[in-house]
Structures are given as C-alpha cells and as structure tokens.
N, C-alpha and C positions, 0 to 999 in steps of 0.2 A: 678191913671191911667197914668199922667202925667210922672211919677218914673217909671213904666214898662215899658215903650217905651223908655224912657235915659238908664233902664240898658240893654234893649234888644237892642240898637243903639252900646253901651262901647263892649259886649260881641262881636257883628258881627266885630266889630272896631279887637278888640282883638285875636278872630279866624282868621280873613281877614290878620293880621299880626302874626300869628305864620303858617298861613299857606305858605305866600310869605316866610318867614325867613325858614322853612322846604324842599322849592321847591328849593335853591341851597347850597346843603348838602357837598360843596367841588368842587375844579375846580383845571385844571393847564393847562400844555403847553407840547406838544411834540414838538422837532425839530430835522429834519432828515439831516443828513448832509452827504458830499461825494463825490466822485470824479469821471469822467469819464479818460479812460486813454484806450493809444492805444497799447494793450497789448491780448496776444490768452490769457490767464488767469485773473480771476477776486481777489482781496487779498480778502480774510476772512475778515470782520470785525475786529474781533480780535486779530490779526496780524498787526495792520494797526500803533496802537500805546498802546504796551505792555509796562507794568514793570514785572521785573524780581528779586523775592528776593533772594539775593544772604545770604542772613542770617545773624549771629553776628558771626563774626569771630575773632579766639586767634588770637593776633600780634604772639605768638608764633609760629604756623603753617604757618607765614609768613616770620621767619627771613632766612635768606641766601637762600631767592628769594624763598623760599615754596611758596606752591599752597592748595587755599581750594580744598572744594568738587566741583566739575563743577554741575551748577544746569542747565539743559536742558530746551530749548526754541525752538518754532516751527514759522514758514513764512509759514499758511497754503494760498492753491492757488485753487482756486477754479472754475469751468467751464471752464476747459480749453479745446481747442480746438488745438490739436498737427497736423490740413493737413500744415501746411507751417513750424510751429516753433516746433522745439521738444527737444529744450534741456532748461534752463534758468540757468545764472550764478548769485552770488549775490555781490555784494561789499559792504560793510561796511565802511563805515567814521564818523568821529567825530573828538574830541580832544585829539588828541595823548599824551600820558606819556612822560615827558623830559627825563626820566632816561631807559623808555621799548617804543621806537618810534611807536613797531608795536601794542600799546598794545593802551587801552585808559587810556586818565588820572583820576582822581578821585578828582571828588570839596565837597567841606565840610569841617568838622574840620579832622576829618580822612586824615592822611599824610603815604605816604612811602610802597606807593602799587599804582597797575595797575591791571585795569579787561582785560584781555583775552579772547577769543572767540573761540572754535573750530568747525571744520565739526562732521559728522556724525564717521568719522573714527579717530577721537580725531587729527586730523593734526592740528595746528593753521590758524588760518583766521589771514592775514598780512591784516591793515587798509589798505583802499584806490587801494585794488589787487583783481580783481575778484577770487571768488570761483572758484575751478574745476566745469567744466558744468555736472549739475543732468539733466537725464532722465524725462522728462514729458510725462505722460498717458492724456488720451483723462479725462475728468473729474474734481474730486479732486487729487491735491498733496499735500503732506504737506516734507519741509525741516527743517531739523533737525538741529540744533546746538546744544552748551551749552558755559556756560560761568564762567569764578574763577577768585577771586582774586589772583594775585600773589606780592609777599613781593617784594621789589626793588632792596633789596640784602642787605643795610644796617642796620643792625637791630637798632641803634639808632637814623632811619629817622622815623620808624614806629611810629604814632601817631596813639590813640586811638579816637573816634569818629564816626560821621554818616559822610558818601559819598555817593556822587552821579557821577555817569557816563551814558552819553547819544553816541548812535549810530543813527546813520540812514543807512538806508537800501534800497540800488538801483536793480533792475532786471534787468538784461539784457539778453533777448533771441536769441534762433539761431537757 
C-alpha cells in the first residue's frame, strides 16, 4: 500500500513537471524603434536604411571608366500631406572617391572604382547637391534613383574583391 501512494506521489511529481516544462513552448522579444521628424511626409520603413546589391562585377566592364548595369532603388514617402509643402529635394552624402569626387568611394578589398547614383532621368546625383525638386501628391510617393559602378579610368588600379559604399540621405521640402 505503502509503494502505491510513492509511485502515485513520483507520477503527480512527473506530470506536475512535464506539464510546467509544456506551458512555455518558446519566448522572445519585439522591439519597435523610430523616429519622430518634422516633415509633411512620413519615410517607408524600408527606405529608412536599405542595401542595394549592386552584383559581381567584371573589372573588365570597368576599365576606361565603364559602368555596370545601374541597379534602381526607391525613398518611398509616405502620408504625406502637400497643403503647405509640395515639392521635396533629396541630397546625398557620404565619402567621396579621391579619383570621381562627385561619385562615392568604395571600402573593402576591391580598389579602382566609384558607385554613382542617378535620378529617375538617368542625370547624375552630384554628392552633397540637392536633387532637382520632385512633385509630391497628397499620400504615397516613392523616388526613384538607381546606382553603378564606375571603373576610375585606370585599368591597372582595378582591384578585384568585395566593397562597400555607404550614402545618407537628407530631404529637404518646399
């Protein structure tokens, strides 16, 4: 009698802890983060901080200053409200190319090329120059760019490797 009630005491024991270890099947963390700013439009999410792959490019289609394929990127803008502001310009900075000033430079093992940036009408975007001012609608906008490598012009500067180039991105309305 004594041995039914120890193993009926071990089994409730046993149940009692596979049932606590069942009741938390997984946990984690969200965290929302973000900015408030004083602007008639609000950024995308997504927009806010993109990478752009620019792909694996021949040094060949870079020597005497060639250009890849421009791969296109978007600054969508969203909720915007055009009664006071209705155009928005955009500038772009970062670290300039020593050898293409207006271009950005390129860190990594990869040498002897600069990424470029243009508008929607393939004009170049000059670092640190506003954009021509785009039209805003009451709502969503999205702006268009795209961006390519370009070779530096010497074809025995071109170093084979990964790069990296960073822009930031300022709005200025009107």
């Amino acid at each position: 009698m004594k041995l039914n009630q120890i193993m009926i005491a071990v089994a409730l024991t046993v149940g009692a802890t596979s049932f606590a270890q069942a009741a938390d099947q997984g946990r984690g963390k969200v965290t929302f983060t973000g900015s408030i700013i004083e602007a008639p439009c609000s950024i995308h999410p997504d927009s806010v901080d993109q990478t752009i792959p620019l792909g694996s490019i021949s040094n060949v289609v870079l020597r005497d200053g060639g250009e890849s394929k421009p791969r296109p990127f978007e600054i969508k803008l969203e909720q915007c409200d055009t009664s006071v502001q209705k155009t928005v310009q955009v500038t772009f900075t970062g670290d300039a190319s020593v050898a293409q000033p207006n271009l950005l430079g390129i860190t990594g093992d990869a040498k002897g090329a600069s990424v470029g940036i243009t508008d929607t009408a393939s004009k170049p975007v000059v670092l640190g120059t506003a954009t021509r001012a785009y039209n805003l609608t009451d709502g969503n906008n999205t702006l268009r760019f795209s961006a390519f490598l370009k070779g530096d012009g010497a074809n025995d500067a071109i170093v084979a490797g990964d790069f990296t180039a960073v822009t930031d991105f300022t709005l200025a309305y009107q």
